[in-house]
PyMOL Python script that loads the backbone (N, CA, C, O; Angstrom):
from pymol import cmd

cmd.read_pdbstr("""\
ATOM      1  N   UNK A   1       0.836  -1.184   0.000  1.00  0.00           N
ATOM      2  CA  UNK A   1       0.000   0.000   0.000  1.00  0.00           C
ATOM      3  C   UNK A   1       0.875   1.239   0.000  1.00  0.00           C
ATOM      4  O   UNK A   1       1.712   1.379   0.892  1.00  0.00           O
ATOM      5  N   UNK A   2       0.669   2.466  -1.295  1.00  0.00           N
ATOM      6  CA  UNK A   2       1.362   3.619  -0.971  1.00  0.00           C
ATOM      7  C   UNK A   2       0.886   4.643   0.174  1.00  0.00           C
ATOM      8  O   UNK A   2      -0.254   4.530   0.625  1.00  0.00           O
ATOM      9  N   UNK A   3       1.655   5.527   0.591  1.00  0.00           N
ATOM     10  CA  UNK A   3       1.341   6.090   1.754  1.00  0.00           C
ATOM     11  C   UNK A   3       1.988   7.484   1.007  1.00  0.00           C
ATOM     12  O   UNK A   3       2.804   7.620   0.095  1.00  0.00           O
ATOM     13  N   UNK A   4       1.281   8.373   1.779  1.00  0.00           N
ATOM     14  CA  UNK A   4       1.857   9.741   1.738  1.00  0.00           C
ATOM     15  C   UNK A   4       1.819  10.350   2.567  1.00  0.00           C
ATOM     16  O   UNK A   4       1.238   9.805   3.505  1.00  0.00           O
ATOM     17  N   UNK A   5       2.315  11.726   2.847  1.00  0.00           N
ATOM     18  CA  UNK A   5       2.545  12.478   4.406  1.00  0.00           C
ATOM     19  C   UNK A   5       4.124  12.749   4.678  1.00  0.00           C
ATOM     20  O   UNK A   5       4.941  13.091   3.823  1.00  0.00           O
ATOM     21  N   UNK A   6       4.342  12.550   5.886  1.00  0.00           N
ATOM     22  CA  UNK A   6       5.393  12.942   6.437  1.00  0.00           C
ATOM     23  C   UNK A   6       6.317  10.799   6.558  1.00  0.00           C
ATOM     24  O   UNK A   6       5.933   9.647   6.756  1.00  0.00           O
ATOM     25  N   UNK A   7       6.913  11.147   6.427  1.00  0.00           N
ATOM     26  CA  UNK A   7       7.558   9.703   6.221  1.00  0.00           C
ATOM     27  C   UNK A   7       7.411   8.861   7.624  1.00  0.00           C
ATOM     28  O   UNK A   7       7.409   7.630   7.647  1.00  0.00           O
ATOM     29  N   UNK A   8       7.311   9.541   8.581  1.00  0.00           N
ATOM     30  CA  UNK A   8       7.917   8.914  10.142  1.00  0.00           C
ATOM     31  C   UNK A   8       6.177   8.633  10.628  1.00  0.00           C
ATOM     32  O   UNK A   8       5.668   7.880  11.459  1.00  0.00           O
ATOM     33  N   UNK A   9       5.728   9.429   9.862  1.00  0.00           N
ATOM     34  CA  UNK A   9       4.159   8.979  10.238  1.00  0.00           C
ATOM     35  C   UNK A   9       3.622   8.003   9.563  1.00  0.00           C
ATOM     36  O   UNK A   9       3.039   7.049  10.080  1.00  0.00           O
ATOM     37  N   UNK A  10       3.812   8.213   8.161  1.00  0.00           N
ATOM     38  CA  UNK A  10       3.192   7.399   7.264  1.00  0.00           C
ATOM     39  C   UNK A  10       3.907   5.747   7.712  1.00  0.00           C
ATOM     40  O   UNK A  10       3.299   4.739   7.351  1.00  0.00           O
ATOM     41  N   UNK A  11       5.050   5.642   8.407  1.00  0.00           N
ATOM     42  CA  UNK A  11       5.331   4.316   8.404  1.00  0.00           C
ATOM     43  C   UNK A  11       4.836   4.086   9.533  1.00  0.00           C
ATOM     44  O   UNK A  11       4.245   3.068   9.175  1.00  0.00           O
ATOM     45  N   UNK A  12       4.512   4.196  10.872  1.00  0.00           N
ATOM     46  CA  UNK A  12       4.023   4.408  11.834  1.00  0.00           C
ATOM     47  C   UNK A  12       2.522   3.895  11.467  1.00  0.00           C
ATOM     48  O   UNK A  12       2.107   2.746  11.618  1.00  0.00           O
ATOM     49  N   UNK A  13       1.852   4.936  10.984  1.00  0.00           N
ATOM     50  CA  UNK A  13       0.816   4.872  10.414  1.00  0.00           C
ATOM     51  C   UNK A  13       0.630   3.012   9.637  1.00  0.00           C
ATOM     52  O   UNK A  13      -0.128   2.128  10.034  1.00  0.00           O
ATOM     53  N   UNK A  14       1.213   2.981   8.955  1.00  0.00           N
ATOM     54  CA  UNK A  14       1.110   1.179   8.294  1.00  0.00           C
ATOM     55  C   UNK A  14       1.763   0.364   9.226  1.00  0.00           C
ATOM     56  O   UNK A  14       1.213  -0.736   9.196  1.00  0.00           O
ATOM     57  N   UNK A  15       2.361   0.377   9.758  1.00  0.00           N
ATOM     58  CA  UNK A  15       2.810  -0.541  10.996  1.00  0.00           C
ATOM     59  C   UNK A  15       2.067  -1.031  11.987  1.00  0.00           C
ATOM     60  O   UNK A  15       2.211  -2.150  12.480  1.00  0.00           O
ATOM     61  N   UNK A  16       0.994   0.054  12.408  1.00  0.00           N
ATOM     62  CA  UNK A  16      -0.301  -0.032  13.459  1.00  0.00           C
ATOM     63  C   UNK A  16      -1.465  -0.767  11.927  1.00  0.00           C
ATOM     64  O   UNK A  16      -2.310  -1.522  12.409  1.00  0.00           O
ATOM     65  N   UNK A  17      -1.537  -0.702  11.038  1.00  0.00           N
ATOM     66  CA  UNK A  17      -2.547  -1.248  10.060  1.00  0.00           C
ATOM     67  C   UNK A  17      -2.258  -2.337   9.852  1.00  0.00           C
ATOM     68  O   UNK A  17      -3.173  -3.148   9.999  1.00  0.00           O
ATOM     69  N   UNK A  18      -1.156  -2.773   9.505  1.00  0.00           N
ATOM     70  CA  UNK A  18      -0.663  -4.586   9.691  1.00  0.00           C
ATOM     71  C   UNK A  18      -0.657  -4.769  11.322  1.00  0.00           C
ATOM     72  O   UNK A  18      -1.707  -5.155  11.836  1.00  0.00           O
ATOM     73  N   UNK A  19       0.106  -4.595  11.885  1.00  0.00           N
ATOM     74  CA  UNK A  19      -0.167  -4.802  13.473  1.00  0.00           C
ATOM     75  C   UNK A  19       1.108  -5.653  13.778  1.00  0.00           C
ATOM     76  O   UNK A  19       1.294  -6.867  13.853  1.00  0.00           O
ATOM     77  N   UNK A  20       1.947  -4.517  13.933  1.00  0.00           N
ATOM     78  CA  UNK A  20       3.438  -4.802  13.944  1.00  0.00           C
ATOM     79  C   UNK A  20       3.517  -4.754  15.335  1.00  0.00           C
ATOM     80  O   UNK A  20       2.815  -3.971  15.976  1.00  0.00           O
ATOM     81  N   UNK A  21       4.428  -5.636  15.940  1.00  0.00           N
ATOM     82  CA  UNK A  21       5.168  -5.485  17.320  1.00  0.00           C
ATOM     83  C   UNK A  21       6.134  -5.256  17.138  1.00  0.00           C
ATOM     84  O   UNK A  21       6.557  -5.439  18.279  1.00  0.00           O
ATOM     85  N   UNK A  22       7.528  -4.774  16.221  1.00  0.00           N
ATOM     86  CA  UNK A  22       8.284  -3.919  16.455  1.00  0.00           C
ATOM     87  C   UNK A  22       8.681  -3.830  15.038  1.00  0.00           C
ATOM     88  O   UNK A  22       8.305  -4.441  14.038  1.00  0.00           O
ATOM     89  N   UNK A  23       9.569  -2.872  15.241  1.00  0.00           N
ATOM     90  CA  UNK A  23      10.150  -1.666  13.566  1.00  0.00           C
ATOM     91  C   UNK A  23      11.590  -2.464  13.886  1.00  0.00           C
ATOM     92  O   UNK A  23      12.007  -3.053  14.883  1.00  0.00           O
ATOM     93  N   UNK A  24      12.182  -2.181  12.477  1.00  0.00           N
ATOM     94  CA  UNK A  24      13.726  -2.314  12.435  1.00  0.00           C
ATOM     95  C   UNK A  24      13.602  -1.086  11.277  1.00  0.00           C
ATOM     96  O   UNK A  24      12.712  -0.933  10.441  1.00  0.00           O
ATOM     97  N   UNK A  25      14.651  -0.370  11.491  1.00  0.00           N
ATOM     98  CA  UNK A  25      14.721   0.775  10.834  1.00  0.00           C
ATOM     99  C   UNK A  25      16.480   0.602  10.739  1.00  0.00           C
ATOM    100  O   UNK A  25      17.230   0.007  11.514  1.00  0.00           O
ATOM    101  N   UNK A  26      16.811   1.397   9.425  1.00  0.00           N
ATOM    102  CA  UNK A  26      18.264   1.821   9.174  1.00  0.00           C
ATOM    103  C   UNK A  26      18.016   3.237   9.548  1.00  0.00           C
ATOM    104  O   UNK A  26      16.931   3.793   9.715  1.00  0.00           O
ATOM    105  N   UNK A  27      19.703   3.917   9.692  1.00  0.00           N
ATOM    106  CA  UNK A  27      19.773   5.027   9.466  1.00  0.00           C
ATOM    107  C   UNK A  27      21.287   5.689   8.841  1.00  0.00           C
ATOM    108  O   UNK A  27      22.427   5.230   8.911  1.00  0.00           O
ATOM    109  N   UNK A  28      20.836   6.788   8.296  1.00  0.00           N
ATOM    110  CA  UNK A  28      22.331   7.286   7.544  1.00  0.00           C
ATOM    111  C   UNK A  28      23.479   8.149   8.432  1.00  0.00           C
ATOM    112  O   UNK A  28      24.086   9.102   7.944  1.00  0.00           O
ATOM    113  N   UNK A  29      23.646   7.755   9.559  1.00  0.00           N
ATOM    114  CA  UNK A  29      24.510   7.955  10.494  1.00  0.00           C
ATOM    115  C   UNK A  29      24.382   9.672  10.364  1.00  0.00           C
ATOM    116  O   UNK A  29      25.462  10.202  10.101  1.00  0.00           O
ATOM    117  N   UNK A  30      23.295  10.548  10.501  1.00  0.00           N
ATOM    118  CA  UNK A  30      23.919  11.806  10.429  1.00  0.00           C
ATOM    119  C   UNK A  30      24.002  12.662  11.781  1.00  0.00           C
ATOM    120  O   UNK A  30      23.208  12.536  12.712  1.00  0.00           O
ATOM    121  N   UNK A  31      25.164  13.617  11.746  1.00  0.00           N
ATOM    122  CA  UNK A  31      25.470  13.998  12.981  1.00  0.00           C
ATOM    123  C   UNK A  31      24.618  14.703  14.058  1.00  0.00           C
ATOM    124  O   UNK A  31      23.770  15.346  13.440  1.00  0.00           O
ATOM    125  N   UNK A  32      24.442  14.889  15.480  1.00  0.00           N
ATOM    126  CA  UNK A  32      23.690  15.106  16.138  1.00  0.00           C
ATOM    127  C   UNK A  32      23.215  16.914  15.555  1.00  0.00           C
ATOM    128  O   UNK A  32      22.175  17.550  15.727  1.00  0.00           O
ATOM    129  N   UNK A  33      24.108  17.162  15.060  1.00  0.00           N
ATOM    130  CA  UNK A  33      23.798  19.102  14.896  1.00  0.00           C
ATOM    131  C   UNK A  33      22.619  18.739  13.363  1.00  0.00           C
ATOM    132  O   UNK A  33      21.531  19.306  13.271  1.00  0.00           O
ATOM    133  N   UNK A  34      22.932  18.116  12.713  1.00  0.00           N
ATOM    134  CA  UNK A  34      22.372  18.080  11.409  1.00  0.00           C
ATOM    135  C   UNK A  34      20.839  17.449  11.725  1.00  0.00           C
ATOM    136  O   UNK A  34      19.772  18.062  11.752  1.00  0.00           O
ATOM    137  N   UNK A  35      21.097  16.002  11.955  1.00  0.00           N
ATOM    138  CA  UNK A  35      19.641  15.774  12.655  1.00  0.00           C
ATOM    139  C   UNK A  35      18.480  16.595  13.774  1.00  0.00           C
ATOM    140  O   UNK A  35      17.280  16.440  13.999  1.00  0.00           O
ATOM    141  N   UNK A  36      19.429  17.422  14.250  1.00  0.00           N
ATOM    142  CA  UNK A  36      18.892  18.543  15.151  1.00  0.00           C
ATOM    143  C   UNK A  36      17.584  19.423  14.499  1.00  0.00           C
ATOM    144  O   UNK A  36      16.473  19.613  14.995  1.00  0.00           O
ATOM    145  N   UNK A  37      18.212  19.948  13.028  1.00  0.00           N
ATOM    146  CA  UNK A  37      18.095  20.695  11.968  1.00  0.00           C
ATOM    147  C   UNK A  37      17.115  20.333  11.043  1.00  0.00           C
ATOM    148  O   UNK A  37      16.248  21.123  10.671  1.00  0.00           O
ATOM    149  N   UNK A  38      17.227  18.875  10.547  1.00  0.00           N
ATOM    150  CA  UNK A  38      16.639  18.620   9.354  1.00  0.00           C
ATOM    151  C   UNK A  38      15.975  17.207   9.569  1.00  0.00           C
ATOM    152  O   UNK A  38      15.479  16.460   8.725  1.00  0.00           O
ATOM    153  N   UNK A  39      16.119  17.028  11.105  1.00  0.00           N
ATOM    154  CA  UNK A  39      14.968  15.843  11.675  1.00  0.00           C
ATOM    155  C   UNK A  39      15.596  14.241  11.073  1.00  0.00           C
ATOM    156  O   UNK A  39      16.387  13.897  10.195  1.00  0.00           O
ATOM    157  N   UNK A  40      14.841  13.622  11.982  1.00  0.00           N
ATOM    158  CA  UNK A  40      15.155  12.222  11.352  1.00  0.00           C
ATOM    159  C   UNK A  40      13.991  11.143  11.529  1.00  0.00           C
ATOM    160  O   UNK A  40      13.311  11.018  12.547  1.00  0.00           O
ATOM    161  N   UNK A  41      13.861  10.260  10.174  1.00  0.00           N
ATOM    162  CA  UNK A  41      12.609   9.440  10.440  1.00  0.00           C
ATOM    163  C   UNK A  41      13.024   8.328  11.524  1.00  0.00           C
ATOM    164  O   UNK A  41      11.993   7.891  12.035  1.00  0.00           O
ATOM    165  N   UNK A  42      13.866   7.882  11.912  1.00  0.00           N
ATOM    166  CA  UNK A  42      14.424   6.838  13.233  1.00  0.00           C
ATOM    167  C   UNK A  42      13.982   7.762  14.329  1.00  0.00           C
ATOM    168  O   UNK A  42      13.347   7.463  15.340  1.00  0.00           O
ATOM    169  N   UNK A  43      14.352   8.734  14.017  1.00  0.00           N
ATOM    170  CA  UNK A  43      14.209   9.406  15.473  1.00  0.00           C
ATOM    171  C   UNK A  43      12.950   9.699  16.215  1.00  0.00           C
ATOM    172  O   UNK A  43      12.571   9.556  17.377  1.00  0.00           O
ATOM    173  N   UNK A  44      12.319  10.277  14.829  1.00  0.00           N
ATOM    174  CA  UNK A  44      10.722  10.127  15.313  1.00  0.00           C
ATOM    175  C   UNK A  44       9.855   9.182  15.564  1.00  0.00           C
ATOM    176  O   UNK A  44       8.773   9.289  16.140  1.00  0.00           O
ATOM    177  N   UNK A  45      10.607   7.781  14.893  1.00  0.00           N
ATOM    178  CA  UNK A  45       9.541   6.682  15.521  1.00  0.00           C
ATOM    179  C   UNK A  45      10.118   6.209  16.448  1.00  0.00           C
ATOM    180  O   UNK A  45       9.366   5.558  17.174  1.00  0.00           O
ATOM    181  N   UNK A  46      11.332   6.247  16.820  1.00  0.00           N
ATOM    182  CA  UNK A  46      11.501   5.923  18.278  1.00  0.00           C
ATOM    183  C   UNK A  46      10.647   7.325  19.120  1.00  0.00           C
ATOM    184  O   UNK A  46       9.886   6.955  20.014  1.00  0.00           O
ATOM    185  N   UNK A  47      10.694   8.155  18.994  1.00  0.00           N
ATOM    186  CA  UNK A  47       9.591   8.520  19.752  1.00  0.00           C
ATOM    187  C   UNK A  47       8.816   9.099  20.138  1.00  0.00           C
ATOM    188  O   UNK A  47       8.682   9.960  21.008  1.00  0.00           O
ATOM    189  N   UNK A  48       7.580   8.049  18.668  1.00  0.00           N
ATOM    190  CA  UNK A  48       6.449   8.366  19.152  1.00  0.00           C
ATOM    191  C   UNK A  48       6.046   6.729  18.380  1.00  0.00           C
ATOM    192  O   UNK A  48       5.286   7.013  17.454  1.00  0.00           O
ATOM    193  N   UNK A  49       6.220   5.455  18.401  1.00  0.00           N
ATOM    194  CA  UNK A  49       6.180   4.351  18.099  1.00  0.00           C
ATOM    195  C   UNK A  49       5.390   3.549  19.190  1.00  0.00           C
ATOM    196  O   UNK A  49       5.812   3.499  20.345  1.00  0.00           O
ATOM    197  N   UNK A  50       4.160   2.880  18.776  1.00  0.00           N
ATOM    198  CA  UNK A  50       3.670   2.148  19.857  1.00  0.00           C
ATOM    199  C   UNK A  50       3.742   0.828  20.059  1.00  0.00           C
ATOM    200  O   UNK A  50       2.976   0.026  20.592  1.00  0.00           O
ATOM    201  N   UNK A  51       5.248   0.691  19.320  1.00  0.00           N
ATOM    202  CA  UNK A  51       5.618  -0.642  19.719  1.00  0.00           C
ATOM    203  C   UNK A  51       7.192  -0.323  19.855  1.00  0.00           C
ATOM    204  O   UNK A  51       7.400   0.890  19.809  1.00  0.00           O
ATOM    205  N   UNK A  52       8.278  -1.056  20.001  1.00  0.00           N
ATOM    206  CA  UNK A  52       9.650  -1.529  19.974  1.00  0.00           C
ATOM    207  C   UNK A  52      10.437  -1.213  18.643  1.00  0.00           C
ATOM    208  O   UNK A  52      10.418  -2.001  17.697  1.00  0.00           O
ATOM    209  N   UNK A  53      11.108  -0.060  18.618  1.00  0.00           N
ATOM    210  CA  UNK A  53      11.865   0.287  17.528  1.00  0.00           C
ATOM    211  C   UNK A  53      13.639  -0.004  17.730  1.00  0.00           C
ATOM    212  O   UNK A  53      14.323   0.561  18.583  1.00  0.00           O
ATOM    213  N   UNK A  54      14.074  -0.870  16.870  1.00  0.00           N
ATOM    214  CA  UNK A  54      15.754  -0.957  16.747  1.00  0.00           C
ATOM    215  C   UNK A  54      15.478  -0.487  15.442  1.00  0.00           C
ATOM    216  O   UNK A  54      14.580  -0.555  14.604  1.00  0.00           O
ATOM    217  N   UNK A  55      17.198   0.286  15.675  1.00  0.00           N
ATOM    218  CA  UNK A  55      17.929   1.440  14.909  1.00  0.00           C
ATOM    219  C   UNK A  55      19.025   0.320  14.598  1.00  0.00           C
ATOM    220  O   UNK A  55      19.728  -0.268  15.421  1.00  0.00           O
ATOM    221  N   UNK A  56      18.991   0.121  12.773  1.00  0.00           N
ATOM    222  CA  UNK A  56      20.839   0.041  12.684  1.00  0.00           C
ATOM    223  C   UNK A  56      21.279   0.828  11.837  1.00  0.00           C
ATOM    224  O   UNK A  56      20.774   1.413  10.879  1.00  0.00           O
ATOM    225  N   UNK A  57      22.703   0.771  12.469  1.00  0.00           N
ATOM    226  CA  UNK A  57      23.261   1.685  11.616  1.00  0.00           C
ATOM    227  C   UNK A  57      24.540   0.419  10.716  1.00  0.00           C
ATOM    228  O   UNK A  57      25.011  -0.683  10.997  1.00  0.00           O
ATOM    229  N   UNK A  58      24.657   1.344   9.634  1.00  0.00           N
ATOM    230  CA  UNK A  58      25.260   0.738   8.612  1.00  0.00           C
ATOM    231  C   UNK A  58      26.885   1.196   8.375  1.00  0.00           C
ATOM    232  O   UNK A  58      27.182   2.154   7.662  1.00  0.00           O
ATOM    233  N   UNK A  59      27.897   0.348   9.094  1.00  0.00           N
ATOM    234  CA  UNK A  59      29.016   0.918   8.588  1.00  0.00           C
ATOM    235  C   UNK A  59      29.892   0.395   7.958  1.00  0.00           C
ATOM    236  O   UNK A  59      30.212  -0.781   8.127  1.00  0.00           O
ATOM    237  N   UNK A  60      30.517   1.290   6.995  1.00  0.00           N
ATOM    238  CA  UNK A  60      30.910   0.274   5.318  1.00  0.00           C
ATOM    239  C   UNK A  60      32.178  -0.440   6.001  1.00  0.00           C
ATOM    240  O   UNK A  60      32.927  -0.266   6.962  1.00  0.00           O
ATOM    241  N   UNK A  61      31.961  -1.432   4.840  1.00  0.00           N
ATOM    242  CA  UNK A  61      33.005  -2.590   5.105  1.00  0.00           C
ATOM    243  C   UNK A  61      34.319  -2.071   4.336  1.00  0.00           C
ATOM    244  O   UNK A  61      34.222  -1.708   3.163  1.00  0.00           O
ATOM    245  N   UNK A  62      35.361  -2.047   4.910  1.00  0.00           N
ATOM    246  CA  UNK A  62      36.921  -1.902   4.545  1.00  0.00           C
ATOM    247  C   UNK A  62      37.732  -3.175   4.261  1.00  0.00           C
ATOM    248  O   UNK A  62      38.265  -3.991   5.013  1.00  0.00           O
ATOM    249  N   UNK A  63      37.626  -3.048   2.595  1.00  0.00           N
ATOM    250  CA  UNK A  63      38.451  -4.479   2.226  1.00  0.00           C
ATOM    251  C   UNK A  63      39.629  -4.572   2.105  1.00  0.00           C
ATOM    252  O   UNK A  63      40.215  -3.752   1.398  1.00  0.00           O
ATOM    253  N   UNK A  64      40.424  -5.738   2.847  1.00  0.00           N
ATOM    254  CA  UNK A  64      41.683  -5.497   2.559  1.00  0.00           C
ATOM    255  C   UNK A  64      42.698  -5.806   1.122  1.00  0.00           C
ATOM    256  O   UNK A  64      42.541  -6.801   0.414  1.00  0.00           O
ATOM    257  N   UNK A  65      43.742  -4.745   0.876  1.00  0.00           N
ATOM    258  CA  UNK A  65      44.279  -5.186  -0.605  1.00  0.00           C
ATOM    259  C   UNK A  65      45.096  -6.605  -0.661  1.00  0.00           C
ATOM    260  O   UNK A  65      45.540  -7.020  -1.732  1.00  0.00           O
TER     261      UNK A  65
END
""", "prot")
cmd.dss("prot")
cmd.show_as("cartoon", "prot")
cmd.util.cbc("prot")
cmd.orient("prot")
């Protein structure tokens, strides 16, 4: 189902419509001043989520030569 709105709602929003007991969410590691600024959808469903939200974060793999 497409959704529209604000992103942190709209998933929120379908999560309570299937009837989720918890979120796994990524996030793009951005810094506390920037997220401050320009918000974050992890951030908002941790909290305001009415179930159990884990956050991962993704950090790149360094191959060796």
């Amino acid at each position: 189902k497409q959704q529209s709105g604000k992103p942190g709602e709209a998933i929120l929003e379908g999560a309570r419509e299937e009837g989720a007991t918890m979120l796994v969410l990524g996030t793009r590691g951005m810094g506390k001043v920037r997220r401050t600024f320009l918000g974050s959808v992890s951030d908002y469903c941790i909290h305001h989520a009415f179930c159990p939200v884990l956050v991962c974060r993704h950090k790149p793999i360094k191959h060796k030569k």
